[in-house]
N, C-alpha and C positions, 0 to 999 in steps of 0.2 A: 405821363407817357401815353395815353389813352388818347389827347389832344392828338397827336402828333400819327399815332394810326388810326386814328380816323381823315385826318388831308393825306394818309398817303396812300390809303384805302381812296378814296376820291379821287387823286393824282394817278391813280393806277403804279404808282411806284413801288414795284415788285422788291428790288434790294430796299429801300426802306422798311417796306413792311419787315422782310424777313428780319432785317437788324434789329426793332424793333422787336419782333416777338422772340427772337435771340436774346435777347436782353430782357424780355419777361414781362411784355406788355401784353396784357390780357382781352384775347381774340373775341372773349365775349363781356366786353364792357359795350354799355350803350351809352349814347349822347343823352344832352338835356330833352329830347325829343324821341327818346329810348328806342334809338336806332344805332347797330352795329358797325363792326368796320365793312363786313360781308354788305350789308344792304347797301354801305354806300358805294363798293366795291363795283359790287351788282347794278346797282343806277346807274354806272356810268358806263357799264360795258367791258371793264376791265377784266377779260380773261385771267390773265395771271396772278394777280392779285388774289381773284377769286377761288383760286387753285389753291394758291400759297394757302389763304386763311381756313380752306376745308384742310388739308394738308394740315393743319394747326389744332385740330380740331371744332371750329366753328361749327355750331348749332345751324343747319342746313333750313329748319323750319322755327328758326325764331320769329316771336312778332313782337312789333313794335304796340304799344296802345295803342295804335289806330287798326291794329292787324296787318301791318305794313310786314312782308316775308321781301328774305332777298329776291324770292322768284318774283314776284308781284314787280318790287323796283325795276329787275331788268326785261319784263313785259312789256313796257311802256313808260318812256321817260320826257315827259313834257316839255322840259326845257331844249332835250334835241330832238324832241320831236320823231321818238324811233324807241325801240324795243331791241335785245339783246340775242338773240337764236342761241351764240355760240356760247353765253353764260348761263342763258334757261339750260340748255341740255348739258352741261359741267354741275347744274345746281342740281337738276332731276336725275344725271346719273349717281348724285350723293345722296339723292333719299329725297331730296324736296318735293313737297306735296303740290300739283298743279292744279287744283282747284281750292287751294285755301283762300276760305274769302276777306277782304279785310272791310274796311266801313261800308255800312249800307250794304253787306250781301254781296259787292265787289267781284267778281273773281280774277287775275290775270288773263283770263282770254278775251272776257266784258274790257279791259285795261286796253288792251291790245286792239280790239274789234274799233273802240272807244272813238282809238287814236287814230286808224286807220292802217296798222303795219300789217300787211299779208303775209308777210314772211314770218312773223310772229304767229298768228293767227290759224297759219299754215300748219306751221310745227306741232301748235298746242293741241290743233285738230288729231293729226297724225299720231299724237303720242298718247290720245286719251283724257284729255279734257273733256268735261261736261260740255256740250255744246248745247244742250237745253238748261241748262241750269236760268235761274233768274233772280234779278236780286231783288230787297226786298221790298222794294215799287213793284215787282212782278214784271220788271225789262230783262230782256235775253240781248246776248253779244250781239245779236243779228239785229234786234231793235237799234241799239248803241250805234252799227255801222248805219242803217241805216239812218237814223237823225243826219251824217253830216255826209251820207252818200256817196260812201268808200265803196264802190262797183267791185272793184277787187274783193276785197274784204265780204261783200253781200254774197257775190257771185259762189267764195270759198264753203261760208256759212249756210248757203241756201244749198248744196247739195251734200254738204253732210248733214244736214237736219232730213234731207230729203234719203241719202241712206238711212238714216234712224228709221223710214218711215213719217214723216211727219207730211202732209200737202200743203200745196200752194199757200192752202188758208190757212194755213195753224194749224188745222186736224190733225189727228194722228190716226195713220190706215188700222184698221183691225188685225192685219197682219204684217205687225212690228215687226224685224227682225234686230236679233240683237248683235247685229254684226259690230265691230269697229268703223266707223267710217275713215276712210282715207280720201284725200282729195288731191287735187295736183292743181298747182297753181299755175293757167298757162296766161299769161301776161301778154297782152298785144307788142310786137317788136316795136319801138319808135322808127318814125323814116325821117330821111336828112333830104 
């Protein structure tokens, strides 16, 4: 039974899942790759699903071996090329932790920066992610955007780093404050 909510966790197929765990299939089994029905839920952006499986009980900060969290999945997902806003803030209002790091020091906002989503990147800023954190190369999200030259993304990172106190160069002013940084992501209009 386990097979079958894990594709419909994938599928985003809400009445599956629920029949499914109606019928007593177990929200916290993992795959051969000891990943959940949540994480795969979360990969794909499946709001509902994602609801339904916390709603079930699902471990909000499980990890996979590789330190793989559902948050981390719907941070940044490679295959579509995008990150999830509306299932990070469904997972973080259940508890999930947004700086858990998975391989190499990793964090969901480095994920997110990585790949290039602002709206992702946005969020995480906004809700209290380490925005200096580094992983364990000693690279910051703001490094990550910058390697593939996400403007957006840079733009985001370079002025809550520079709330934090941090300068141009990397320093850090003598007089840190320890505010929250908030940023607003104001995006050029496209013209036709």
């Amino acid at each position: 039974m386990s097979q079958e909510l894990f594709a419909a966790a994938q599928s985003g197929d809400a009445d599956q899942i629920k029949t499914l765990l109606e019928a007593g299939a177990d929200h916290a089994a993992a795959d051969e790759a000891g990943e959940t029905a949540l994480m795969h839920a979360a990969r794909n952006g499946h709001v509902a699903a994602v609801q339904l499986l916390i709603a079930a009980g699902a471990d909000v900060n499980a990890k996979s071996p590789q330190g793989w969290t559902a948050l981390a999945k719907a941070a940044y997902n490679g295959d579509t090329e995008r990150g999830y806003v509306e299932v990070i803030e469904v997972l973080h209002e259940a508890g999930a932790t947004l700086d858990e790091r998975i391989f190499f020091g990793i964090t969901p906002l480095m994920l997110a920066a990585g790949g290039g989503d602002a709206p992702v990147v946005e969020w995480l800023i906004n809700n209290g992610a380490d925005v200096l954190a580094a992983n364990e190369g000693g690279r910051t999200a703001r490094m990550m955007a910058n390697d593939k030259f996400y403007v957006d993304v840079i733009n985001l990172l370079n002025e809550a780093e520079r709330q934090l106190g941090v300068q141009e160069d990397g320093s850090c002013s003598s007089t840190k404050s320890m505010v929250k940084p908030q940023v607003v992501n104001l995006m050029k209009p496209t013209t036709h």
